[in-house]
PDBQT receptor file of N, H, CA, C and O in Angstrom, charges set to zero:
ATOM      1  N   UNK A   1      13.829  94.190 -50.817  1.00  0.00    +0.000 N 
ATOM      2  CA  UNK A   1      13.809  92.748 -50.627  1.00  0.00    +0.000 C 
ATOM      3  C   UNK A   1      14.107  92.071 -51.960  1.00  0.00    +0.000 C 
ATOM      4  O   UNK A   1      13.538  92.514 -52.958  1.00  0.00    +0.000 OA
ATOM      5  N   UNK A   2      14.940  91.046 -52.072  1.00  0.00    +0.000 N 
ATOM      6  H   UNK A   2      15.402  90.687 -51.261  1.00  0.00    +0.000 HD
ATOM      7  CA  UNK A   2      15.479  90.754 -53.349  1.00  0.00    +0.000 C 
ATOM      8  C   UNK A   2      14.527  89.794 -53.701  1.00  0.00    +0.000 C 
ATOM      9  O   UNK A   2      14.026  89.164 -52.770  1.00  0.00    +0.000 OA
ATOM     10  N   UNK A   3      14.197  89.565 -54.749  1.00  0.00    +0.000 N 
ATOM     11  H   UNK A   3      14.604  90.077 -55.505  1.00  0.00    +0.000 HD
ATOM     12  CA  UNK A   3      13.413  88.523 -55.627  1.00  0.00    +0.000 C 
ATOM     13  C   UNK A   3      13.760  86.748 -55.543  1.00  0.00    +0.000 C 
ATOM     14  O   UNK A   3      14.642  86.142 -54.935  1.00  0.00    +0.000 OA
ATOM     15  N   UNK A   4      12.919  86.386 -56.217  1.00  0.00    +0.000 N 
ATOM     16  H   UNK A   4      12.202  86.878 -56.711  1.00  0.00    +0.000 HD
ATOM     17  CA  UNK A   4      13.691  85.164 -56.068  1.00  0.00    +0.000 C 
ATOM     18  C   UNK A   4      14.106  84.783 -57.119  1.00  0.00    +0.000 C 
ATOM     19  O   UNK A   4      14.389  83.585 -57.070  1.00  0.00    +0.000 OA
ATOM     20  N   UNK A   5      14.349  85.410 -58.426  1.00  0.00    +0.000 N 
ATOM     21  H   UNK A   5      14.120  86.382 -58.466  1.00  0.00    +0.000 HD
ATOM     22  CA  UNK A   5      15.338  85.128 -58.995  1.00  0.00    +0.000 C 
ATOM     23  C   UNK A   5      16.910  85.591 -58.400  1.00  0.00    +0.000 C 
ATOM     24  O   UNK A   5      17.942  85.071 -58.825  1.00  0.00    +0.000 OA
ATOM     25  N   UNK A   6      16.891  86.343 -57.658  1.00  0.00    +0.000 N 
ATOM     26  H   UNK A   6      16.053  86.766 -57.313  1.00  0.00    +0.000 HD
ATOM     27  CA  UNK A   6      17.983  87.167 -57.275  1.00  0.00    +0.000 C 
ATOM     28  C   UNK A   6      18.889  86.431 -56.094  1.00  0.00    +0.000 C 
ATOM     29  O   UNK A   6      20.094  86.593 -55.901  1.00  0.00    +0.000 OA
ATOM     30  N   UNK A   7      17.722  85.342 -55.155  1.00  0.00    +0.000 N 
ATOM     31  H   UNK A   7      16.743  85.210 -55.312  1.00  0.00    +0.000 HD
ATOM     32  CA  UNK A   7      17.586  84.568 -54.269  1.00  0.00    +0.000 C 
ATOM     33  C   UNK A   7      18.451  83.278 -54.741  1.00  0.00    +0.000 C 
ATOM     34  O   UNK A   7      19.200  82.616 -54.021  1.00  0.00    +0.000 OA
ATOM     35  N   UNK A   8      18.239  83.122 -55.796  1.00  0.00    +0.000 N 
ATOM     36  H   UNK A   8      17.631  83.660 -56.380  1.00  0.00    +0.000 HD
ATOM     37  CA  UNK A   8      18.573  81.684 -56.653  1.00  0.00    +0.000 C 
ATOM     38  C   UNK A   8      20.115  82.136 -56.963  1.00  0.00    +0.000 C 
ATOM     39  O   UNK A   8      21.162  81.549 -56.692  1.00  0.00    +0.000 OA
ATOM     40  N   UNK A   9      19.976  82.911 -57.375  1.00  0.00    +0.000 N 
ATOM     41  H   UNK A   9      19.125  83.388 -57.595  1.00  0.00    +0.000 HD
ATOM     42  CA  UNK A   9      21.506  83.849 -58.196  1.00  0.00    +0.000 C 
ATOM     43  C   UNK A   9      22.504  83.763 -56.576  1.00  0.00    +0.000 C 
ATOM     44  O   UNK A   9      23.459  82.994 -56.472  1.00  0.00    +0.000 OA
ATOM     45  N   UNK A  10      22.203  84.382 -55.814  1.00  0.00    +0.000 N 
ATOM     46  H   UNK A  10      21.427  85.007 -55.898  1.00  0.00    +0.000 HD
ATOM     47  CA  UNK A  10      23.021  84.198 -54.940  1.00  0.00    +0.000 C 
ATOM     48  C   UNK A  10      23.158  82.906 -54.426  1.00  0.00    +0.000 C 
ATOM     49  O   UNK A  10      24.327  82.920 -54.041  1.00  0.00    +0.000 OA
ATOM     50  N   UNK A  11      22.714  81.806 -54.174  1.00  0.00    +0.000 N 
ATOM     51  H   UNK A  11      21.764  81.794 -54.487  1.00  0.00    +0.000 HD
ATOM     52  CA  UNK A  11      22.436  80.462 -53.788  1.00  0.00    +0.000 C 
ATOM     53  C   UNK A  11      23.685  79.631 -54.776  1.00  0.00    +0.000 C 
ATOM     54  O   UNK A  11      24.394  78.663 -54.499  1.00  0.00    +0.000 OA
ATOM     55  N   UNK A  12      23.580  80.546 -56.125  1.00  0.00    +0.000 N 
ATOM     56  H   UNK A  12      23.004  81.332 -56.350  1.00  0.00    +0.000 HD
ATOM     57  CA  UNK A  12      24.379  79.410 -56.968  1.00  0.00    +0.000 C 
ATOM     58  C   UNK A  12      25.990  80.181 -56.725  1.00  0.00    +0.000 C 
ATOM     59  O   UNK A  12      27.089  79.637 -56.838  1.00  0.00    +0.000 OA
ATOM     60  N   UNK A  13      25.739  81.355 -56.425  1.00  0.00    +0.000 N 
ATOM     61  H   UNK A  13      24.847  81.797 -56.333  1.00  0.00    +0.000 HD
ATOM     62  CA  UNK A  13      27.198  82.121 -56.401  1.00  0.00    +0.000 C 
ATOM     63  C   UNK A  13      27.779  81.511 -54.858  1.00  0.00    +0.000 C 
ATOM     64  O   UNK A  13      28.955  81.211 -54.653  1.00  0.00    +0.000 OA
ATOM     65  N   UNK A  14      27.040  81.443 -54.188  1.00  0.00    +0.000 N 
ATOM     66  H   UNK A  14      26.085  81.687 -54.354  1.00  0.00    +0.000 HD
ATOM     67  CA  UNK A  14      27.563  80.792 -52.765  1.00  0.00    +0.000 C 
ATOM     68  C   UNK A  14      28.173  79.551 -52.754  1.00  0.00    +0.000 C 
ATOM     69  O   UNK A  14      29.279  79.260 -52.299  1.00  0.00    +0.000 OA
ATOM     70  N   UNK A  15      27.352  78.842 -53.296  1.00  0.00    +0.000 N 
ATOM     71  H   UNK A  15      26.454  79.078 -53.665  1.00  0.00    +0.000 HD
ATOM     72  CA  UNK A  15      27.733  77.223 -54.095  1.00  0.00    +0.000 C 
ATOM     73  C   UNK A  15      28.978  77.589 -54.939  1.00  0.00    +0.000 C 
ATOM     74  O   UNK A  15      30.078  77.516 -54.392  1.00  0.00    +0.000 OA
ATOM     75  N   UNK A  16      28.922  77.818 -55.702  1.00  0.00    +0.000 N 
ATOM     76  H   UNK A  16      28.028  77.877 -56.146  1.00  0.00    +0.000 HD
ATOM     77  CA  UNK A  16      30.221  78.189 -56.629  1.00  0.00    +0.000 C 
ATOM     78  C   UNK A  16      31.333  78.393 -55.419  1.00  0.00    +0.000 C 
ATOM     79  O   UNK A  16      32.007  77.413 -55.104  1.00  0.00    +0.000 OA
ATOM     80  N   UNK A  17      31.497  79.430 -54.858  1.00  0.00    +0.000 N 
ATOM     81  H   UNK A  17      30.949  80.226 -55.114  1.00  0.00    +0.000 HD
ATOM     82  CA  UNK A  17      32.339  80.027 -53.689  1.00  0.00    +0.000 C 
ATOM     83  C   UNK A  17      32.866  78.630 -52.732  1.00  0.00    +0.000 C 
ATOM     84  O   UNK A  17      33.991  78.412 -52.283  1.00  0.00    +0.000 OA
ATOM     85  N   UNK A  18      31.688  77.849 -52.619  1.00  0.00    +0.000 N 
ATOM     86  H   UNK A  18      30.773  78.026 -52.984  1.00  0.00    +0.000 HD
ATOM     87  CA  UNK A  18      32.743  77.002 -51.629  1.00  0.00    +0.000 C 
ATOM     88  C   UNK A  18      32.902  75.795 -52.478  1.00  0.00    +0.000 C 
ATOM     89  O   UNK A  18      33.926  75.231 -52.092  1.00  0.00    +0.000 OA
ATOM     90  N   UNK A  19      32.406  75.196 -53.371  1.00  0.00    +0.000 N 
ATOM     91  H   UNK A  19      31.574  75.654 -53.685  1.00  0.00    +0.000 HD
ATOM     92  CA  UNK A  19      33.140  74.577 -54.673  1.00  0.00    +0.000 C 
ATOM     93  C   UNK A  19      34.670  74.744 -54.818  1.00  0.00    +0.000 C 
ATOM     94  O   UNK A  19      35.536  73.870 -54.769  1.00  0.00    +0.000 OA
ATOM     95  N   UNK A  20      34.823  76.382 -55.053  1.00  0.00    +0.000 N 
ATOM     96  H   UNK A  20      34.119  77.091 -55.093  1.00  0.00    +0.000 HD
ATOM     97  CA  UNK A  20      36.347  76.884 -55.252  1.00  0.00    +0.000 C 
ATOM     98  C   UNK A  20      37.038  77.076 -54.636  1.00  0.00    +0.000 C 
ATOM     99  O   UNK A  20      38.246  77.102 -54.870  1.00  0.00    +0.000 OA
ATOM    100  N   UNK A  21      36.244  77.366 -53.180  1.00  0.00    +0.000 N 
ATOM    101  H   UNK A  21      35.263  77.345 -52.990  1.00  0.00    +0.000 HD
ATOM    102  CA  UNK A  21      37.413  76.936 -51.762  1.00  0.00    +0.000 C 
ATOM    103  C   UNK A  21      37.936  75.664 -51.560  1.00  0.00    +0.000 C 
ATOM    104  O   UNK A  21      39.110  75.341 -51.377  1.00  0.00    +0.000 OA
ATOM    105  N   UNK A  22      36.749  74.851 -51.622  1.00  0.00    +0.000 N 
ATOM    106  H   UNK A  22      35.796  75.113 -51.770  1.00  0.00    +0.000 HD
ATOM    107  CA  UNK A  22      37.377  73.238 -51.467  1.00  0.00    +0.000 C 
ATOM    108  C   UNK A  22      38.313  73.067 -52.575  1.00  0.00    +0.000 C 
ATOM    109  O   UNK A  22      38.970  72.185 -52.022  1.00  0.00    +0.000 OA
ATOM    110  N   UNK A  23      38.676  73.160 -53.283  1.00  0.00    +0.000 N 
ATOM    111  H   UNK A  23      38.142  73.876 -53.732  1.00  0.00    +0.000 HD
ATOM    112  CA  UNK A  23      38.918  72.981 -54.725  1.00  0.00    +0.000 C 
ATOM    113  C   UNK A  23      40.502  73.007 -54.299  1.00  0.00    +0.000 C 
ATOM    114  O   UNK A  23      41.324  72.095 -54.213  1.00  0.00    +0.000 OA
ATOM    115  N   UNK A  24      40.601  74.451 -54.062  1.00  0.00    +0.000 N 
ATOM    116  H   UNK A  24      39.933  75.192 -54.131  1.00  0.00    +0.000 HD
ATOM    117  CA  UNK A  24      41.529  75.338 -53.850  1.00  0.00    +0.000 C 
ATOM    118  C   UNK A  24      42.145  74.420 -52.310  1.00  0.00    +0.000 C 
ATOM    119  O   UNK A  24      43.366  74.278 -52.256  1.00  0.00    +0.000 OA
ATOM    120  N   UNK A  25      41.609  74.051 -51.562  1.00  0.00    +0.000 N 
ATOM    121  H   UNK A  25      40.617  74.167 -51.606  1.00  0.00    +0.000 HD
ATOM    122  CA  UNK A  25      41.967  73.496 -50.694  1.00  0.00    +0.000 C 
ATOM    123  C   UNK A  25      42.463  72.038 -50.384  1.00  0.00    +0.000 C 
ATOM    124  O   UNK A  25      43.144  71.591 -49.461  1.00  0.00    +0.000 OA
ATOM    125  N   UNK A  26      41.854  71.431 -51.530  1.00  0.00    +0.000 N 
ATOM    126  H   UNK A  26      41.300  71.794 -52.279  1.00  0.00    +0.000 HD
ATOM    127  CA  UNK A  26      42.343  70.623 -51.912  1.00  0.00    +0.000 C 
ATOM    128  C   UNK A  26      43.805  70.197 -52.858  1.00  0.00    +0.000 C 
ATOM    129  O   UNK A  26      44.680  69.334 -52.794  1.00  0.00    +0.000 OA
ATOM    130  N   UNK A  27      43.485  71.299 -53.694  1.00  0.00    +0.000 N 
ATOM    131  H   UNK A  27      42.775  72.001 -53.745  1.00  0.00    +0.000 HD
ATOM    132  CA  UNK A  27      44.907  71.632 -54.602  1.00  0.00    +0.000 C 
ATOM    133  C   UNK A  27      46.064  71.441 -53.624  1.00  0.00    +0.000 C 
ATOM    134  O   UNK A  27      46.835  70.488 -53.736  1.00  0.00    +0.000 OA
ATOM    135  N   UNK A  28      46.196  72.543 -52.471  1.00  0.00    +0.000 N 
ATOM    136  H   UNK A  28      45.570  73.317 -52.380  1.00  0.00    +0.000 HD
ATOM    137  CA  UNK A  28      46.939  72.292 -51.457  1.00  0.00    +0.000 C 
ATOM    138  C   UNK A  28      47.283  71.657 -50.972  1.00  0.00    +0.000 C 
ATOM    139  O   UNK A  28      48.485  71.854 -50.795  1.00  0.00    +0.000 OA
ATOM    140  N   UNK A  29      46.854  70.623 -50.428  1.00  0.00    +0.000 N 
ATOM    141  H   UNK A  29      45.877  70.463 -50.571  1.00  0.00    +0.000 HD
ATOM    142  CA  UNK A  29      47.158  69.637 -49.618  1.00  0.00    +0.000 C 
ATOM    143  C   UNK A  29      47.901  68.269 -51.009  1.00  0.00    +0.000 C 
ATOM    144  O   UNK A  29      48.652  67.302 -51.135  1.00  0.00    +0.000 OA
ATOM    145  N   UNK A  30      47.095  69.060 -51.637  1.00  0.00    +0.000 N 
ATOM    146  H   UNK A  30      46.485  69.846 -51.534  1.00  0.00    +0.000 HD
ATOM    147  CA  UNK A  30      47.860  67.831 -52.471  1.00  0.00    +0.000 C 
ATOM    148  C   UNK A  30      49.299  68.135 -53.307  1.00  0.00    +0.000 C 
ATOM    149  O   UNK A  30      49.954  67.257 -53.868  1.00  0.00    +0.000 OA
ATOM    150  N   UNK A  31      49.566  69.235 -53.276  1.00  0.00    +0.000 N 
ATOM    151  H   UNK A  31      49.034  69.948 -52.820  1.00  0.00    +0.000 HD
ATOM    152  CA  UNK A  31      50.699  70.303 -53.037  1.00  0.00    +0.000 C 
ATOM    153  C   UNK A  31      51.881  69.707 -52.318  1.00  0.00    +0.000 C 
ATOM    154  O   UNK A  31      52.906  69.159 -52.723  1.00  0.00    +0.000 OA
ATOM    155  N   UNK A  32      51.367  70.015 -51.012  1.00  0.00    +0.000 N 
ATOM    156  H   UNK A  32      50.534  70.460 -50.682  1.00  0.00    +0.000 HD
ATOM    157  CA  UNK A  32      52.001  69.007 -49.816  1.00  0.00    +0.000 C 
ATOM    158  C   UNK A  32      52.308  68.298 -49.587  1.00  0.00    +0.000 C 
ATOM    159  O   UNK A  32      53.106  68.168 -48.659  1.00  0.00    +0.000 OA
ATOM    160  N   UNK A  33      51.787  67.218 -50.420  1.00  0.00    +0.000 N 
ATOM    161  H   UNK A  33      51.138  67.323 -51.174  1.00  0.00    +0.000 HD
ATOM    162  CA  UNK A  33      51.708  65.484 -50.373  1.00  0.00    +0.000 C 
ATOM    163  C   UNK A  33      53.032  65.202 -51.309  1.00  0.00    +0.000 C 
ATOM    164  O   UNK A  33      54.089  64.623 -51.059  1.00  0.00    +0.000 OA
ATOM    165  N   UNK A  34      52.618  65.742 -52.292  1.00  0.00    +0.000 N 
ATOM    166  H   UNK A  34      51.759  66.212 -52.495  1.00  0.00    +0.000 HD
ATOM    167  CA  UNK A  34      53.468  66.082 -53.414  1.00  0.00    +0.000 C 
ATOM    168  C   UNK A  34      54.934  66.308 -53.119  1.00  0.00    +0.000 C 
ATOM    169  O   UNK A  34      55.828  65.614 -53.604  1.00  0.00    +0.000 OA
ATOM    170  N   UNK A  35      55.143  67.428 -52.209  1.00  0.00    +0.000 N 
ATOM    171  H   UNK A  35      54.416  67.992 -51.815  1.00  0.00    +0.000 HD
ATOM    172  CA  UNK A  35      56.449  67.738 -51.884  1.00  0.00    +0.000 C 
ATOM    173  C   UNK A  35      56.904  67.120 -50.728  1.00  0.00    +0.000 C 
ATOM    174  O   UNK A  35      58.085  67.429 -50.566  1.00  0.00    +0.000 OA
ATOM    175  N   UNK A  36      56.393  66.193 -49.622  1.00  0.00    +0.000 N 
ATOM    176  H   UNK A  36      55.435  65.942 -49.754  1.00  0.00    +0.000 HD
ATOM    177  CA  UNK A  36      56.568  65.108 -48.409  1.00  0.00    +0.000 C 
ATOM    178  C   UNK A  36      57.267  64.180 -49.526  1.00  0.00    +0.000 C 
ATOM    179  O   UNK A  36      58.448  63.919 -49.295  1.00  0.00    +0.000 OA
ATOM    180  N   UNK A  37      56.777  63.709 -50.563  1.00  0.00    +0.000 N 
ATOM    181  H   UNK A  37      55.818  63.922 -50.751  1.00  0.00    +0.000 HD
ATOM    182  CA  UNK A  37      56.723  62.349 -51.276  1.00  0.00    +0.000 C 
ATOM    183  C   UNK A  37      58.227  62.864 -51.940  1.00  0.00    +0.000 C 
ATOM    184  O   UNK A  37      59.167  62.072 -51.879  1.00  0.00    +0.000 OA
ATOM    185  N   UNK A  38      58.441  64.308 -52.619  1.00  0.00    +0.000 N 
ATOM    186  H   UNK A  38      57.678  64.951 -52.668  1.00  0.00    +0.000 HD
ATOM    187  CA  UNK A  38      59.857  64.020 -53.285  1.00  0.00    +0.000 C 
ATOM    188  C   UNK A  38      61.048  64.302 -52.428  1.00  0.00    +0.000 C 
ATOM    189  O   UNK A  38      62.232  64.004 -52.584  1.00  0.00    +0.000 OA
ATOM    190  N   UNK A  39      60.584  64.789 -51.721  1.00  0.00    +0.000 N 
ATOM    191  H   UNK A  39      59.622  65.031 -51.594  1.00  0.00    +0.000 HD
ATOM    192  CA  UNK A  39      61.712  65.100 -49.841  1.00  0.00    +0.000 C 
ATOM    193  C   UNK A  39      62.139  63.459 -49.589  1.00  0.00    +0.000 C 
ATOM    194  O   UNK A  39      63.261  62.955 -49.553  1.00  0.00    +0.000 OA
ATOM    195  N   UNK A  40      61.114  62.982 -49.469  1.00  0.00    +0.000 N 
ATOM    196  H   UNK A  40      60.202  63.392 -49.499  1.00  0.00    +0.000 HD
ATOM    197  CA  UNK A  40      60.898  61.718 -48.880  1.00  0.00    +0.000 C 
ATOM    198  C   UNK A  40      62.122  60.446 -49.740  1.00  0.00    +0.000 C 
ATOM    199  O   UNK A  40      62.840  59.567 -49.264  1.00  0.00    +0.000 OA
ATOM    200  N   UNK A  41      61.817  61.037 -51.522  1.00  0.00    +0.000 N 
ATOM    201  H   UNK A  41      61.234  61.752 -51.908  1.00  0.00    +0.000 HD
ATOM    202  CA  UNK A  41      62.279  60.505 -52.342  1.00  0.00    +0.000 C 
ATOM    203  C   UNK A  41      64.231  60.710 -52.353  1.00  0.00    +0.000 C 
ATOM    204  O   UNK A  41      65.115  59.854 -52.374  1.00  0.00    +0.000 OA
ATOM    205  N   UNK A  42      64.299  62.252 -52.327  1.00  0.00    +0.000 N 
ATOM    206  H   UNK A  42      63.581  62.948 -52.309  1.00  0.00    +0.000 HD
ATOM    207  CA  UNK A  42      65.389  62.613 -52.620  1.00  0.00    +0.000 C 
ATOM    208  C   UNK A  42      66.511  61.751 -51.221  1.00  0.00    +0.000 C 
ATOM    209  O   UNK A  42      67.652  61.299 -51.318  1.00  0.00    +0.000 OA
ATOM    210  N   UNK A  43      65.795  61.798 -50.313  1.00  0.00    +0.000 N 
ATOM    211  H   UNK A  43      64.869  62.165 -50.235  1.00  0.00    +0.000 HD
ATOM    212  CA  UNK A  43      66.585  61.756 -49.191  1.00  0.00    +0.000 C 
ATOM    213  C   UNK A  43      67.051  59.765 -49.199  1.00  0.00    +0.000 C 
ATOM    214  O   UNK A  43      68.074  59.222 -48.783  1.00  0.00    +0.000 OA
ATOM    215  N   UNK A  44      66.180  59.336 -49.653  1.00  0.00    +0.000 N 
ATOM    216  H   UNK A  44      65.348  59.778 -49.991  1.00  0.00    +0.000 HD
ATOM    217  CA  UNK A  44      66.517  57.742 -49.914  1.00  0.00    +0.000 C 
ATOM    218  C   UNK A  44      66.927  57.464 -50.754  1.00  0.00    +0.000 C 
ATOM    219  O   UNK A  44      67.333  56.302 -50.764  1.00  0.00    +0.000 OA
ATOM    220  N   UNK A  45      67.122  58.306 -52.054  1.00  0.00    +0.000 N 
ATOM    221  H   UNK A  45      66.792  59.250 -52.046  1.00  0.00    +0.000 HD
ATOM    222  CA  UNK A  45      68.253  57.987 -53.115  1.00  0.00    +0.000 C 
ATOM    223  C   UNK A  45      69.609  58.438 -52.505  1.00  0.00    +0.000 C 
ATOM    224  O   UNK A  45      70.695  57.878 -52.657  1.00  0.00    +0.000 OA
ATOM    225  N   UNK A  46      69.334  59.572 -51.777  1.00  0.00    +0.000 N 
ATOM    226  H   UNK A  46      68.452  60.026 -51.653  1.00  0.00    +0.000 HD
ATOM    227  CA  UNK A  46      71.092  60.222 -51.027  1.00  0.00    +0.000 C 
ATOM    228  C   UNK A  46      71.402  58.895 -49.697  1.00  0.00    +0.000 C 
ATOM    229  O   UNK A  46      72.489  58.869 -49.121  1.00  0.00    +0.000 OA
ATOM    230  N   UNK A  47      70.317  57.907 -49.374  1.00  0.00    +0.000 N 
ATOM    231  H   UNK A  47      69.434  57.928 -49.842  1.00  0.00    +0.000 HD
ATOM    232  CA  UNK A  47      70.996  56.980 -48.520  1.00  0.00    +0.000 C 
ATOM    233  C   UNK A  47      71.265  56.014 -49.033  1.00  0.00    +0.000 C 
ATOM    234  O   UNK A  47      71.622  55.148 -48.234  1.00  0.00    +0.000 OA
ATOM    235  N   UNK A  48      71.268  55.615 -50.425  1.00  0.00    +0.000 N 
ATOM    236  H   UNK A  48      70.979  56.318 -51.074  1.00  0.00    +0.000 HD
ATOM    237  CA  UNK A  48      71.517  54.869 -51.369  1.00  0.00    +0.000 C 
ATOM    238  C   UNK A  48      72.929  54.707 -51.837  1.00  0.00    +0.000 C 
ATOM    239  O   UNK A  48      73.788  53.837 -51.985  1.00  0.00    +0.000 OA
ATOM    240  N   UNK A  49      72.659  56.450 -52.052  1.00  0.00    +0.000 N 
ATOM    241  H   UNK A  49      71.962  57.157 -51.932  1.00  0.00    +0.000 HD
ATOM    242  CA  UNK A  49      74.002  56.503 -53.102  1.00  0.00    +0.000 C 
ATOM    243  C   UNK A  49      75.556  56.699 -51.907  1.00  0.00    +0.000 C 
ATOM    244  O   UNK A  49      76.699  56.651 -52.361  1.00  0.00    +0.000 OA
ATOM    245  N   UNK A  50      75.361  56.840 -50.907  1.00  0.00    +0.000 N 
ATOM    246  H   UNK A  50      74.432  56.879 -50.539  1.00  0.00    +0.000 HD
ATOM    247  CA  UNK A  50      76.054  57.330 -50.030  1.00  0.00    +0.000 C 
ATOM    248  C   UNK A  50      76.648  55.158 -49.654  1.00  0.00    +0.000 C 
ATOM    249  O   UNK A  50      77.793  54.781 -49.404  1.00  0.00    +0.000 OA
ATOM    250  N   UNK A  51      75.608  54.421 -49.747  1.00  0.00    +0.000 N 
ATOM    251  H   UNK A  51      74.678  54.727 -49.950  1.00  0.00    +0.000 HD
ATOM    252  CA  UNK A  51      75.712  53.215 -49.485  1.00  0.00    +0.000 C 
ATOM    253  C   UNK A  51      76.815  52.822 -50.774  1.00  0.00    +0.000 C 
ATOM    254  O   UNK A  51      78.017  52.559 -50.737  1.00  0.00    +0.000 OA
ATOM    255  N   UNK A  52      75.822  52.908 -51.943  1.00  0.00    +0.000 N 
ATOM    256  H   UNK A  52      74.845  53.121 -51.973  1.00  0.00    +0.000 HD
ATOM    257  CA  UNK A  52      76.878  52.711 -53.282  1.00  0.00    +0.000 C 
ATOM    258  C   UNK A  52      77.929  53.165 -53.353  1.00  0.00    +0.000 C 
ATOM    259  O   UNK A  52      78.595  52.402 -54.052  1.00  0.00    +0.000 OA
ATOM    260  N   UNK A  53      78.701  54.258 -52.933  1.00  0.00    +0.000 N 
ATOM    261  H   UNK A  53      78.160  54.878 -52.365  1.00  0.00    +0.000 HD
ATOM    262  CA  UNK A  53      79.814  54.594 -52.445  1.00  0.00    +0.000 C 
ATOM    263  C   UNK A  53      80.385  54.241 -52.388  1.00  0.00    +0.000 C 
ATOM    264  O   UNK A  53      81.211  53.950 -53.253  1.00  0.00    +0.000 OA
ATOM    265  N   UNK A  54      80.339  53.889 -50.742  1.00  0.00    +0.000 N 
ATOM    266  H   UNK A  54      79.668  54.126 -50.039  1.00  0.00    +0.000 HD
ATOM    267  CA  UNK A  54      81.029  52.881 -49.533  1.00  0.00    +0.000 C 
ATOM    268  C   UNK A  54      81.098  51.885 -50.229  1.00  0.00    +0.000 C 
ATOM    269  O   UNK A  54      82.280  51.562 -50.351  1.00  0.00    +0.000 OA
ATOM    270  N   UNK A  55      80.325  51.124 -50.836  1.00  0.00    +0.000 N 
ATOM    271  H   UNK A  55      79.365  51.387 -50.737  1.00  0.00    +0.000 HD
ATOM    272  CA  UNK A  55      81.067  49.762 -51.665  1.00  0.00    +0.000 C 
ATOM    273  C   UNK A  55      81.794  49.708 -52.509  1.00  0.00    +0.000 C 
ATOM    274  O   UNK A  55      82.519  48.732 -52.700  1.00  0.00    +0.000 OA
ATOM    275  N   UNK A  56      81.779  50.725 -53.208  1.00  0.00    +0.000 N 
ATOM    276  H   UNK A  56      81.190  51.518 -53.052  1.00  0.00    +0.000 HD
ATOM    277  CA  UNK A  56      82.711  50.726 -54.398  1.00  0.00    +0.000 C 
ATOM    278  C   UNK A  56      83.688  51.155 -54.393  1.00  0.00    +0.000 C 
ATOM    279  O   UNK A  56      84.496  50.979 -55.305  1.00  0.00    +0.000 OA
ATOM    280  N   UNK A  57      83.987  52.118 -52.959  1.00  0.00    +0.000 N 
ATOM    281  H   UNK A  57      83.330  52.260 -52.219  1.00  0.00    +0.000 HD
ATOM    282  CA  UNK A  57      85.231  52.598 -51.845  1.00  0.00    +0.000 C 
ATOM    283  C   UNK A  57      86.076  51.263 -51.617  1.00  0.00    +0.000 C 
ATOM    284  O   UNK A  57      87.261  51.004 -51.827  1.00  0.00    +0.000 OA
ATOM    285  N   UNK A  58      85.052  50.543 -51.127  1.00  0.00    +0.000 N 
ATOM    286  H   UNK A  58      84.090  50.753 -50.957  1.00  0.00    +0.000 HD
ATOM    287  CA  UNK A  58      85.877  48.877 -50.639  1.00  0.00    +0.000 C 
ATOM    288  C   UNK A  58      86.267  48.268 -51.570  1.00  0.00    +0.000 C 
ATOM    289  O   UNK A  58      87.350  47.703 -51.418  1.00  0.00    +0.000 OA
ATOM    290  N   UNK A  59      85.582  48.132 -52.867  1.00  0.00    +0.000 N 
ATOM    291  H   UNK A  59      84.702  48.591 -52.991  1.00  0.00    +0.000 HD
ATOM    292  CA  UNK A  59      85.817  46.964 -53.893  1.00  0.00    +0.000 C 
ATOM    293  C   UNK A  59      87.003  47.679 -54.256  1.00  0.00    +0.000 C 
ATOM    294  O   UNK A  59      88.050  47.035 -54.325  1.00  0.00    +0.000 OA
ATOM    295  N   UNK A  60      87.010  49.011 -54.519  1.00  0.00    +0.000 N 
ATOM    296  H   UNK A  60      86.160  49.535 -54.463  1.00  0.00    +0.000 HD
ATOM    297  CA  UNK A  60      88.762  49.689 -55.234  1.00  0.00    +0.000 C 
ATOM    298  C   UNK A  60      89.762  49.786 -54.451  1.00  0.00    +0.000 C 
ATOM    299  O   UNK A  60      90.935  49.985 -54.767  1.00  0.00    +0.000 OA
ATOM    300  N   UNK A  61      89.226  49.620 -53.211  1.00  0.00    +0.000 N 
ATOM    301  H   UNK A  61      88.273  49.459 -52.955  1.00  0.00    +0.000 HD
ATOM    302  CA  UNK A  61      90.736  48.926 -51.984  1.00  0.00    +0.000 C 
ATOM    303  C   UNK A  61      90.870  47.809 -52.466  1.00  0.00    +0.000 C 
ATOM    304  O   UNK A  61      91.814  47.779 -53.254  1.00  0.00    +0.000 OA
ATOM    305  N   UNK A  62      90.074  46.361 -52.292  1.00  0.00    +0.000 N 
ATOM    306  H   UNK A  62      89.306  46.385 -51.651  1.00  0.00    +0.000 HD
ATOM    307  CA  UNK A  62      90.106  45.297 -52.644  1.00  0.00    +0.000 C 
ATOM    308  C   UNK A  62      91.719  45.070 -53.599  1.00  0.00    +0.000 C 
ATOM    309  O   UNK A  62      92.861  44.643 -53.427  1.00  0.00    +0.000 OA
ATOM    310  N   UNK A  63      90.547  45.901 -55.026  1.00  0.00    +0.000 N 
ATOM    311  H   UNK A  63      89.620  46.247 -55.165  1.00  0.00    +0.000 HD
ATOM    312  CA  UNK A  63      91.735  45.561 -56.015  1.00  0.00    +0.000 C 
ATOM    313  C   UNK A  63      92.773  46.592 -56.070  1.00  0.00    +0.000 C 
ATOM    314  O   UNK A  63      93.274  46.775 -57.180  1.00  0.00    +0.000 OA
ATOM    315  N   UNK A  64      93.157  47.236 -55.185  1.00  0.00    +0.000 N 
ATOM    316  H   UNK A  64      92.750  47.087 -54.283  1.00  0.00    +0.000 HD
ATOM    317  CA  UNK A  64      94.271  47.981 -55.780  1.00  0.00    +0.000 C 
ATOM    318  C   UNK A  64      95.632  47.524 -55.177  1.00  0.00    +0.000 C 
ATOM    319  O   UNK A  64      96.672  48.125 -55.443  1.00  0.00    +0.000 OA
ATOM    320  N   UNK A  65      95.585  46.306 -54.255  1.00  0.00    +0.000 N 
ATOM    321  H   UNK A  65      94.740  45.817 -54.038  1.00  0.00    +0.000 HD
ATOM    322  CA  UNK A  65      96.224  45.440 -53.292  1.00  0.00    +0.000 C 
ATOM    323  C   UNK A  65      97.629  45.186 -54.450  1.00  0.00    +0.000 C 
ATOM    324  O   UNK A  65      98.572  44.463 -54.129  1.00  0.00    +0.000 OA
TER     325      UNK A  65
């Protein structure tokens, strides 16, 4: 039968353990968030630049009249 110092010792190692799961689980998701947000990013500069384009397609018709 373990002691209760031994009692305590495991109590704090258990604590520790899901400390570092959440932790760890958190890291993740924020991981995720992270890479939604530059997906998110990349894809609205490419509907940007695809726009900037097209105008500057037109303005060099314009002047090449």
């Amino acid at each position: 039968m373990p002691n209760k110092s031994q009692a305590i010792k495991n109590m704090e190692s258990d604590d520790s353990w899901t400390v570092r799961e959440k932790l760890t689980d958190a890291a993740g998701e924020v991981k995720q968030k992270v890479s939604e947000l530059g997906r998110s990013a990349t894809n609205k500069i490419d509907e940007n630049r695809d726009a900037a384009a097209s105008g500057l397609k037109e303005a060099a018709s314009i002047l090449d009249l």
